[in-house]
C-alpha positions in Angstrom: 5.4 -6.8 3.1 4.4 -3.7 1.8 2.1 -0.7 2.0 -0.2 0.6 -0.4 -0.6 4.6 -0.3 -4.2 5.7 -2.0 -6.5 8.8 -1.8 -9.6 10.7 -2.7 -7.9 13.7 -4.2 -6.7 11.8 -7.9 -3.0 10.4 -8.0 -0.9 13.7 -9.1 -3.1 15.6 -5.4 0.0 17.4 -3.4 -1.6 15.6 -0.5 -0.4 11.7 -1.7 2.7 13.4 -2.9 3.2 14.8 0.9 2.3 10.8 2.4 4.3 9.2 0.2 7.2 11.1 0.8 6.9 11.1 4.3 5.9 6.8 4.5 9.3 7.1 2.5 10.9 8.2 5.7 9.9 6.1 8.5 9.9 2.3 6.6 12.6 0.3 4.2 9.2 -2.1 3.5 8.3 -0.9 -0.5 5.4 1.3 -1.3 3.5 1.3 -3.8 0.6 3.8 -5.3 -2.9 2.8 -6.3 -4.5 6.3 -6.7 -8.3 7.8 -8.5 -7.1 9.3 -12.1 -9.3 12.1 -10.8 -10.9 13.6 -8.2 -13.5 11.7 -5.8 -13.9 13.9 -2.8 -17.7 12.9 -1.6 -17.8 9.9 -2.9 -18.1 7.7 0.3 -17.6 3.6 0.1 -19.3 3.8 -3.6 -17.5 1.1 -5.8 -17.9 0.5 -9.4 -19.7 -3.2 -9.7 -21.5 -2.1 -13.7 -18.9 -1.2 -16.0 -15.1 -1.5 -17.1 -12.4 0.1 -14.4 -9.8 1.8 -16.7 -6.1 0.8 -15.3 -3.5 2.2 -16.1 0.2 1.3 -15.2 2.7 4.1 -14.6 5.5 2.3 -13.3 5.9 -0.7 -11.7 4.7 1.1 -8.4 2.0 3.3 -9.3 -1.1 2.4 -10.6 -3.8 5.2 -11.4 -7.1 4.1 -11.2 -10.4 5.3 -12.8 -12.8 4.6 -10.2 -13.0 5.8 -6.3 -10.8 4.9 -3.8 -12.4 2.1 -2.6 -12.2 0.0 -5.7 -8.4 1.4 -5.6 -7.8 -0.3 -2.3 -9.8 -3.5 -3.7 -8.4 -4.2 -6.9 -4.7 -3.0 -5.3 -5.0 -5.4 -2.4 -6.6 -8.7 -4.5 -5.0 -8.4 -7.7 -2.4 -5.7 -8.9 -0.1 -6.9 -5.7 0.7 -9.1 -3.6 1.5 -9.1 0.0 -0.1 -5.5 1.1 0.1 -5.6 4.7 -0.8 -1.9 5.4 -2.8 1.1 3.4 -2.6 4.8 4.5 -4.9 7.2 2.8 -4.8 10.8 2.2 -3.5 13.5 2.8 -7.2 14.9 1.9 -6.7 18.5 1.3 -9.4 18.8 3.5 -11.0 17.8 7.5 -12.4 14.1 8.1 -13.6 15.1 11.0 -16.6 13.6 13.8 -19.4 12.9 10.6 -17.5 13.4 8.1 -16.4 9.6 8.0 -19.6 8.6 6.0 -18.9 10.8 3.2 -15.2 10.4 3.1 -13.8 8.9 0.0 -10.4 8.8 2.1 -11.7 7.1 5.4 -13.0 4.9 3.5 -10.1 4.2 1.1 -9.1 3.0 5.3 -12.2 1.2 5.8 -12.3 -0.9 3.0 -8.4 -2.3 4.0 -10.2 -2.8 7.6 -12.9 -5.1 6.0 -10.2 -6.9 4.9 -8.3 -7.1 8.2 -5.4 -5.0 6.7 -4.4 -2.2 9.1 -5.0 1.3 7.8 -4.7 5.1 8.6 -6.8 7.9 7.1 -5.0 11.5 6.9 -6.8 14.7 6.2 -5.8 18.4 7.0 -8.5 20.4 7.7 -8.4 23.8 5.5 -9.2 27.8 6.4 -11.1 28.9 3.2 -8.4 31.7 2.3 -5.3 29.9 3.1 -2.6 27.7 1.2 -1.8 24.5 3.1 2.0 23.6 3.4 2.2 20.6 2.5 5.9 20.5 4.0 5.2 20.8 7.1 1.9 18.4 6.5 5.1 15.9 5.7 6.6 16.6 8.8 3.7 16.7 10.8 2.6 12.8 9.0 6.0 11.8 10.2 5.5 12.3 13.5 2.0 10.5 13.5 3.7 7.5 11.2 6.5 6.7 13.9 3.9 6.6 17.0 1.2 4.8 14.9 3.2 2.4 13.5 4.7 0.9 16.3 1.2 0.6 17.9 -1.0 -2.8 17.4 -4.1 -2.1 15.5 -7.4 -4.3 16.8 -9.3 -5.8 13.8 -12.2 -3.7 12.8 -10.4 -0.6 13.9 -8.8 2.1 11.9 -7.1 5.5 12.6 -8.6 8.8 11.2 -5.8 12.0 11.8 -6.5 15.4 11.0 -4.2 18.1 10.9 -5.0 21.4 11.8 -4.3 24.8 9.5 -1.7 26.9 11.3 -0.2 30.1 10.7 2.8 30.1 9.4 5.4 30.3 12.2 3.1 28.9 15.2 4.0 26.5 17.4 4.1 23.0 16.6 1.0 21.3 17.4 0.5 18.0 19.7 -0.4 15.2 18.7 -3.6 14.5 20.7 -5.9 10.8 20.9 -9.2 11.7 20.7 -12.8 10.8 20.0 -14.9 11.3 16.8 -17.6 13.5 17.2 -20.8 12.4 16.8 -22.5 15.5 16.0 -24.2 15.9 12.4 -22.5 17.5 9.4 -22.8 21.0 8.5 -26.1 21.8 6.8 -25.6 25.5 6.1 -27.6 25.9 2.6 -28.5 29.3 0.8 -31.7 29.1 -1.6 -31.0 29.5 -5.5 -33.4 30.0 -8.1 -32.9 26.1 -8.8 -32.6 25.0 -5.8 -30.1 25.1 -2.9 -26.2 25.3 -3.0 -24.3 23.8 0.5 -22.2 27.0 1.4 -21.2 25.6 5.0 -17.7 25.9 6.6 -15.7 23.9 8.7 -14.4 26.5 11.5 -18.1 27.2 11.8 -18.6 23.3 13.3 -20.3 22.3 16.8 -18.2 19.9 18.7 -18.1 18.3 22.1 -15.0 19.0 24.0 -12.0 16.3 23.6 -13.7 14.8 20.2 -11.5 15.4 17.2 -13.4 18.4 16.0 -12.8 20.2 18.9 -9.1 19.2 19.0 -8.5 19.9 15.3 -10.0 22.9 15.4 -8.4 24.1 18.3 -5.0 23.7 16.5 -3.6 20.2 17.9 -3.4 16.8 15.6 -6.3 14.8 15.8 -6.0 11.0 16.0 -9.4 9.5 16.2 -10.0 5.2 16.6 -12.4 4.6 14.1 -14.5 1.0 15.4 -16.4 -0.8 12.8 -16.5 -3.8 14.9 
């Protein structure tokens, strides 16, 4: 058996770097790497059904693919390996928070695994405009989330979205807290330009409902949200 790591972020992204090595950790199954050659942050389930997908082989065990993460997980899982039995997406260097899931190149990196009744987990780290993300402790943090998820029996249709909050450095280590997604609307904070209008918004500035993942993310704790398409 073995798992398939993928992303939105483009295969070299510090954030796959940070999941690998930390998948690396908790399981002897093999991994293997079926990444965007660039970056697809936005582009939702969108798959490539028109032209050519450029592959390219860097090793045996990672593949970089020119096309969004969906198509990663679908050419990965049906024909550049056999025997996937798990995909974990991320880390986005960035929240998938409440709304965000319909936008999400990473979530749905997870979904499209779901639709094929392979279990998946979705991980993101929400970002302060004006601060470098450690991506060590991100490791640690992804870790911790791997060993509890892992040992926990996934319902078919059902994924797990986590988000990590953006600490200080030196705070206290966060919990890891189950949660649900918020169901209130993405940010829609716009300033007018001569040509039209340029999205400005900013994710500490989101509206939550108390104990959904925004709310618990933002308030510093790891966010595991169940994700139901079915």
């Amino acid at each position: 058996m073995t798992f398939l790591v993928t992303n939105d972020d483009g295969i070299d992204a510090p954030g796959i770097q940070a999941l690998h090595k930390a998948l690396f950790q908790v399981t002897t199954d093999p991994i293997v790497v079926v990444a965007p050659k660039e970056h697809q942050s936005g582009c939702g389930h969108r798959v490539n059904i028109r032209t050519v997908i450029p592959v390219e082989w860097r090793s045996d065990t990672e593949v970089s693919v020119d096309s969004t993460p969906a198509d990663c997980v679908r050419l990965g899982i049906n024909y550049l390996y056999d025997d996937i039995h798990f995909v974990v997406s991320g880390i986005n260097g960035g929240c998938n928070l409440g709304s965000d899931i319909y936008p999400s190149g990473t979530i749905a990196a997870a979904r499209e695994a779901t639709q094929h009744r392979i279990p998946a987990i979705a991980f993101s780290h929400f970002k302060r405009t004006d601060w470098e993300l450690d991506w060590e402790r991100a490791t640690q943090w992804t870790v911790r989330v791997l060993q509890e998820l892992l040992t926990q029996t996934v319902d078919p249709g059902t994924l797990w979205s986590v988000n990590f909050p953006h600490l200080e450095p030196g705070s206290p280590e966060p919990e890891i807290v189950f949660c649900s997604l918020c169901t209130r609307p993405l940010l829609t904070e716009f300033v007018k330009q001569e040509n039209g209008y340029l999205y400005v918004g900013d994710d500490i500035n989101r509206k939550s409902d108390s104990g959904t993942d925004v709310d618990v993310c933002l308030s510093g704790n790891i966010a595991i949200a169940k994700y139901c398409l079915w």
